[in-house]
C-alpha positions in Angstrom: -10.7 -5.2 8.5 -12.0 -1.7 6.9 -10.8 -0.3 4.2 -9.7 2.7 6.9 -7.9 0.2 8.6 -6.5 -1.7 5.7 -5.0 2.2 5.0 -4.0 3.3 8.1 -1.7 -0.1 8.6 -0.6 0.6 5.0 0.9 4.0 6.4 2.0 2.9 9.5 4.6 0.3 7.5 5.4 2.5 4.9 6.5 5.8 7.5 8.3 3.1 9.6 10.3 0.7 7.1 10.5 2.8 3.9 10.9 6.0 5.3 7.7 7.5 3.4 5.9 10.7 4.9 2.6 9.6 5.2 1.4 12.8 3.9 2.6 11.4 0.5 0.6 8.2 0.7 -2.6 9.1 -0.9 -5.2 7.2 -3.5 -3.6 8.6 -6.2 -0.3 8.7 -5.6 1.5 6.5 -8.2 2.8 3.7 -5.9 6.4 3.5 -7.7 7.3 6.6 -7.8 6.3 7.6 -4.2 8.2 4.2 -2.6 11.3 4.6 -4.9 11.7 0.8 -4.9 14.9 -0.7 -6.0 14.2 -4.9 -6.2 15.3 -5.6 -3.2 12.9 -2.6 -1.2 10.0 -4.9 -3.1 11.1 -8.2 -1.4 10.8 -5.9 2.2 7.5 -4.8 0.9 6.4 -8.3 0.1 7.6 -9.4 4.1 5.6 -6.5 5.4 2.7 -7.4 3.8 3.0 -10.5 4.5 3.3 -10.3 8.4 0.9 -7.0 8.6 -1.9 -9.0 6.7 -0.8 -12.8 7.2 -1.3 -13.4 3.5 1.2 -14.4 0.6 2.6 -11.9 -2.1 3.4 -12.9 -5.4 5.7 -10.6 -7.1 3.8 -10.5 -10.1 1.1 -8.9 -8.2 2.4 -5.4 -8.3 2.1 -5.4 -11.9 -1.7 -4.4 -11.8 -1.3 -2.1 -9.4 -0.2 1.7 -10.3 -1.7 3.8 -7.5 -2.1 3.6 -3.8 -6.1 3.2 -4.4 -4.9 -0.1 -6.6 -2.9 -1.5 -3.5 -5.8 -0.8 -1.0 -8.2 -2.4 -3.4 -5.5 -5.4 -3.7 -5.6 -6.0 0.2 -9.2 -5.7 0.5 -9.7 -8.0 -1.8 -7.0 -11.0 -0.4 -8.5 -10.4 3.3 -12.1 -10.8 1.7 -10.5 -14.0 -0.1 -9.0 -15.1 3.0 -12.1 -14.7 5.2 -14.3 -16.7 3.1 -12.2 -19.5 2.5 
């Protein structure tokens, strides 16, 4: 998967099950503050990464990540992990 791809499945998600205008999702958006996450949004946000990328989340993931660039990286990186295992 590309790193367009890897974004454009990122937006899809986020328009359809939190509501976020696309337009918003950029690099360097801050990834907090554009969601608007209460707890339970991140265990939805887990799910949908989960069944979009067919990888497991660890909560304590999210930690590292700030911006939308971070949370691209992060995917990247798991689907390069998880096609070379």
């Amino acid at each position: 998967m590309t790193q367009e791809q890897i974004i454009d499945t990122i937006k899809d998600f986020m328009a359809e099950d939190f509501e976020v205008d696309p337009a918003n999702i950029t690099p360097e958006a801050n990834l907090k503050e554009t969601l608007n996450l209460d707890s339970l949004d991140y265990i939805d946000l887990v799910v949908s990464i989960e069944q979009n990328f067919g990888f497991k989340v660890k909560p304590e993931d999210f930690q590292t990540m700030s911006t939308f660039q971070d949370f691209y990286q992060y995917v990247q990186g798991r689907l390069a992990a998880q096609s070379a295992a």
